[in-house]
N, C-alpha and C positions, 0 to 999 in steps of 0.2 A: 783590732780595735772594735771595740762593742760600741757601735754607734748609738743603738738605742739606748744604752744605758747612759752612756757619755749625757745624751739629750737631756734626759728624766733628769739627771745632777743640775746640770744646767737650765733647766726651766722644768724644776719641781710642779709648779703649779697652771703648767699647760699642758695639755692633751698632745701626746706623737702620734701623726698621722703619717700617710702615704702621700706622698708628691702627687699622684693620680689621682686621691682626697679635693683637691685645691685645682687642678685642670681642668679643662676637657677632653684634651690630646695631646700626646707626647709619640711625634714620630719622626722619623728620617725623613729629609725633602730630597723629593726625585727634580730631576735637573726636569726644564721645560722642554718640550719636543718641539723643534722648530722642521721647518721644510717648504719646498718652492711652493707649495698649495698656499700658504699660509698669509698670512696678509698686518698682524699685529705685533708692532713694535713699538709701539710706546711704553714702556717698560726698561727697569734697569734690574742687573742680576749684580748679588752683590756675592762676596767670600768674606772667611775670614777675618780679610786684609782689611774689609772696610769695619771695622770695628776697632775702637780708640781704646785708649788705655782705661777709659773709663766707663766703659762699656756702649757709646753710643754709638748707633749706628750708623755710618756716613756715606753718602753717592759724592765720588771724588768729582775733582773740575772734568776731568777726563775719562767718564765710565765706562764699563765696556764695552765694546759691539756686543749690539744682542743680533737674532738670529729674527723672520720672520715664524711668529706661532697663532695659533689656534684662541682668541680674547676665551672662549666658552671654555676651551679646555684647559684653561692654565688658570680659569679662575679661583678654584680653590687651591693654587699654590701660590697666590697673591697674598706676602706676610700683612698683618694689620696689627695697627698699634695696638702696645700691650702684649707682642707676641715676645718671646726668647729664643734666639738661637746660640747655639753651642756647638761647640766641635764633636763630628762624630769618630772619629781616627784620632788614635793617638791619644797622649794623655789631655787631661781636659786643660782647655787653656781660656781663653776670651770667651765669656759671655754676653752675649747682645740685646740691648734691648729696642723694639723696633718702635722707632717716633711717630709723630704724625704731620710732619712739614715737606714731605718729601714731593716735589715736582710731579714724579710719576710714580706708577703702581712697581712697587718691588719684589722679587721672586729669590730664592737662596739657592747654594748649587749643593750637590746628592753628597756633602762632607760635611751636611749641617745636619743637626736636629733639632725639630721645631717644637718649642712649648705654648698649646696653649692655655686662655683661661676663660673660666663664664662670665657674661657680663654683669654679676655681682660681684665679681673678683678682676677685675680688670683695670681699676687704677692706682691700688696702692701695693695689689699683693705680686703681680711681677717685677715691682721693683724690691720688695722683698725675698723674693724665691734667687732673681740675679744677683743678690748681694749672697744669701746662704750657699748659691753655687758656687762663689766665690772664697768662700772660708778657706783657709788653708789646712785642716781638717776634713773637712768633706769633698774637696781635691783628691787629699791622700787616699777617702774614704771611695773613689768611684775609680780611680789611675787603678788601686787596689782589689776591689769587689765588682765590680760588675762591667766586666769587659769582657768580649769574647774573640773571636778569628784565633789566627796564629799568633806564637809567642814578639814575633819580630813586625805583627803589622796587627796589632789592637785595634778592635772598634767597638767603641760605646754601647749596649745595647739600648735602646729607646723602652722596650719592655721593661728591664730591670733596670731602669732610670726611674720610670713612673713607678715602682716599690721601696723609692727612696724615703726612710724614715726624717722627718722634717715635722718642727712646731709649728701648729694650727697657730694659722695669721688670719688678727682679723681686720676687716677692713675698717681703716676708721676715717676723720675728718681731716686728712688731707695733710695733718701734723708728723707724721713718717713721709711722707712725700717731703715736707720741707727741711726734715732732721737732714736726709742725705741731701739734701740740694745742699745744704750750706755743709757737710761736712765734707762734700766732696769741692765747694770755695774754699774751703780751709786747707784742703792739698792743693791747690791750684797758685791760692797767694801765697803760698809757704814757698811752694816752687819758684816762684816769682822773685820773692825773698831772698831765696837763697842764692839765684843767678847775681841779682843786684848787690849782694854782699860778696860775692864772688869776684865779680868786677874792681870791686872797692879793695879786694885783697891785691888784685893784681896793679891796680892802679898806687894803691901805698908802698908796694915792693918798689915799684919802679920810683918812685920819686923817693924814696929811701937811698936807695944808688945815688942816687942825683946831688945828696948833698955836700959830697966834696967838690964837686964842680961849683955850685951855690955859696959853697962856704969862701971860694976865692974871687969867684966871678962878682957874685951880688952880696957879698959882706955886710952893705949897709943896707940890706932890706931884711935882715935875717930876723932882728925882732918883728917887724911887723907880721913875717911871714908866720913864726911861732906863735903869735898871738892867733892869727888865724888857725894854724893847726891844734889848737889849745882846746878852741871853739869846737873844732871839729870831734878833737879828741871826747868832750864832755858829750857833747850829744849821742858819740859812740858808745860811752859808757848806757846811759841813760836808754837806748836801744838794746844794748844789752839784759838790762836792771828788766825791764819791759818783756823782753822772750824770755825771759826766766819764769817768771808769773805766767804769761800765757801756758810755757809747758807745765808748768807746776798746778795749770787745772784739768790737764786732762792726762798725771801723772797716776 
């Protein structure tokens, strides 16, 4: 695949730049050097693991033990909000993006690569860059082109990551910050949705079974009951009539 060209089809009328274009650094984090001289632990190290499906980044109830380190020397591997981390082993998977509510100062371990950006690009364009790294396209486009080690233990290169062609974003007033807030409520309630109609499947199987016992046991409530399930019936319709239109506008 011809990324660049792919891009130029898809946004004719934007400039392809370089991912290095829109950073200021793009490198691999070295894990923290702890040891008994050391004296600094207020700090949480995260992986991976602590990054949700939806790319935020999270310090669990239970985080790790950290080690005592060096405050002076571990201060530039202190992530700050606005940064991205990504996996550097292996095909690319969870992207992160690092918040700003966090309790204590945060550090990433040596299977991350760290993105950063200038503070003219710092609030709307990392959450742009973590959604493009997310493309299923540009997955294929980096699992593919720019990986090196051996064939059975791949690693990312952070060098030819920062060469990655990618549409100049620019930063605007806050209205791309709130596109993805609500587009990413709209998987969340959908999810939601979908549990609760789940439920509802399982709960009308079951009282489906039920109504031969019903039909002998409580004979004389059987109209009232179908009046009720009538009721129910129509509003399931009308839920129905209702998610059809919602997909039919972002069909």
């Amino acid at each position: 695949m011809n990324l660049e060209v792919k891009l130029k089809a898809l946004f004719p009328n934007t400039e392809i730049v370089k991912l290095e274009d829109i950073t200021t650094k793009i490198a691999g984090i070295s894990k923290v050097r702890v040891g008994k001289d050391r004296t600094y632990t207020d700090y949480d190290e995260i992986s991976l693991n602590n990054i949700n499906k939806y790319g935020v980044v999270y310090i669990p109830k239970n985080p790790k033990e950290v080690g005592p380190a060096n405050y002076a020397a571990m201060r530039s591997q202190i992530l700050q909000p606005g940064d991205i981390v990504m996996t550097q082993r292996g095909k690319v998977g969870k992207v992160g993006l690092i918040g700003n509510n966090y309790k204590r100062v945060i550090v990433g371990n040596n299977s991350m690569i760290r993105i950063q950006f200038p503070h003219n690009r710092c609030n709307e364009t990392p959450l742009f860059v973590q959604a493009y790294l997310q493309l299923p396209y540009i997955r294929e486009y980096l699992d593919n082109h720019i990986t090196c080690g051996s064939k059975d233990r791949k690693i990312l290169s952070a060098a030819s990551l920062s060469k990655l062609p990618i549409p100049m974003f620019k930063e605007g007033d806050g209205q791309f910050t709130e596109f993805l807030h609500t587009r990413k409520e709209l998987s969340i309630e959908a999810a939601r949705v979908e549990k609760e109609l789940q439920e509802l499947i399982e709960l009308y199987t079951k009282i489906k079974d039920d109504c031969v016992v019903l039909g002998i046991n409580k004979c004389d409530e059987l109209q009232a009951m179908n009046i009720k399930d009538k009721g129910v019936l129509s509003k399931l319709s009308r839920l129905r009539e209702d998610l059809r239109k919602i997909k039919a506008k972002h069909s």
